[in-house]
C-alpha positions as CSV (number, residue, x, y, z in Angstrom):
1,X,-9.0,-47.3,29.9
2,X,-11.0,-47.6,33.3
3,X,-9.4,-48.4,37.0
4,X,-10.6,-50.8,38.9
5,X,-10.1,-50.6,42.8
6,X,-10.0,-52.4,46.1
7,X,-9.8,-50.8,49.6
8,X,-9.0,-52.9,52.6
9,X,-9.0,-52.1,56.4
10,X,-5.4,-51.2,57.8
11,X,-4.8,-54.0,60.3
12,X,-1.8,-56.3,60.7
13,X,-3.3,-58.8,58.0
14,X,-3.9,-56.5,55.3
15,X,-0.1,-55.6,55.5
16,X,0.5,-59.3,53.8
17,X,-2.2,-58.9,51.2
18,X,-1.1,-55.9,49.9
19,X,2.1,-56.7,49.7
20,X,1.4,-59.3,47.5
21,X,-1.2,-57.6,45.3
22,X,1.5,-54.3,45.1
23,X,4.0,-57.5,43.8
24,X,2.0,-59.4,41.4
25,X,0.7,-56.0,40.2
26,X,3.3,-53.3,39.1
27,X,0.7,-51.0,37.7
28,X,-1.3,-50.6,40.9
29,X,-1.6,-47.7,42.9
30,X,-1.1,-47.8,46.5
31,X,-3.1,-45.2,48.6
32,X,-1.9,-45.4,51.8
33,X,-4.8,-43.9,55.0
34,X,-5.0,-43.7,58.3
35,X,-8.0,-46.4,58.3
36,X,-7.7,-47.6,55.2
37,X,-5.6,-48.9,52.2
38,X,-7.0,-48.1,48.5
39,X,-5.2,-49.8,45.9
40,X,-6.2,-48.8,41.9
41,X,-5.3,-50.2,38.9
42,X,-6.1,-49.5,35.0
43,X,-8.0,-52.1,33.5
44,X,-7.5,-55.2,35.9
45,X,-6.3,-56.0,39.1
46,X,-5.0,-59.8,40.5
47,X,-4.8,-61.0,43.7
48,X,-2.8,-64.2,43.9
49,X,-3.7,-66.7,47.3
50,X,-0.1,-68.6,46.5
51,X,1.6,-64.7,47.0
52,X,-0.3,-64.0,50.0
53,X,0.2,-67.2,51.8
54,X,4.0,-66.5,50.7
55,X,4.4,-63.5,52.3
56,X,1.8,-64.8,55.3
57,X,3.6,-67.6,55.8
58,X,0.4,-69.7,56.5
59,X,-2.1,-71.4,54.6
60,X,-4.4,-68.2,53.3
61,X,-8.7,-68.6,51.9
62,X,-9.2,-66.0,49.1
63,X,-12.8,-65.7,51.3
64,X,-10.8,-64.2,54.3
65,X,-10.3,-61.1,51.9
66,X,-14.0,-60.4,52.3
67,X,-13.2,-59.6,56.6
68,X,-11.1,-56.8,55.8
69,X,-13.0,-55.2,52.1
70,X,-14.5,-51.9,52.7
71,X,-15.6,-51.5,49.0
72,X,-14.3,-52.1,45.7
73,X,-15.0,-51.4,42.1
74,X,-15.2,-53.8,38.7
75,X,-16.4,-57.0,37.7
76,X,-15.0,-59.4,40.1
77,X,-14.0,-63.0,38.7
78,X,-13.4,-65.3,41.8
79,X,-11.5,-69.0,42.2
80,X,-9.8,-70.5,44.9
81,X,-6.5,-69.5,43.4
82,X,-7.4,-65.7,42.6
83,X,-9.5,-62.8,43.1
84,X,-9.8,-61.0,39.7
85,X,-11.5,-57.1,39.5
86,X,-11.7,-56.0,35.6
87,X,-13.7,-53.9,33.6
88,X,-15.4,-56.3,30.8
89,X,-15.5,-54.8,27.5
């Protein structure tokens, strides 16, 4: 088993996204810093545009993810709907 990861900037707008992704993932692992939020997960990670715009409360692009990404790890799967990091086997 590998872990895929995501870190965002900490700004007000990242608050909402990982919100949602700690939701619709119970397995992640939030890494709260100063700059920066890293989230890890074993094997996959989702992030849902229906959660975010739910906790948003505005219309949300999945591209909009891409402003606040300082780096990530896995093989990223990509739709309007969801953002999708896993390790193919």
């Amino acid at each position: 088993m590998s872990n895929v990861f995501i870190a965002f900037q900490t700004n007000e707008e990242t608050r909402s996204i990982i919100e949602a992704i700690a939701d619709d993932n119970p397995n992640a692992i939030i890494n709260e810093q100063p700059a920066m939020v890293k989230i890890d997960a074993p094997d996959s990670l989702t992030i849902k545009r229906a959660s975010i715009e739910e906790k948003m409360g505005r219309d949300f692009d999945l591209q909009e993810l891409h402003v606040h990404l300082i780096t990530l790890s896995g093989h990223i799967d990509e739709t309007d709907d969801e953002f999708n990091l896993s390790w193919l086997n």
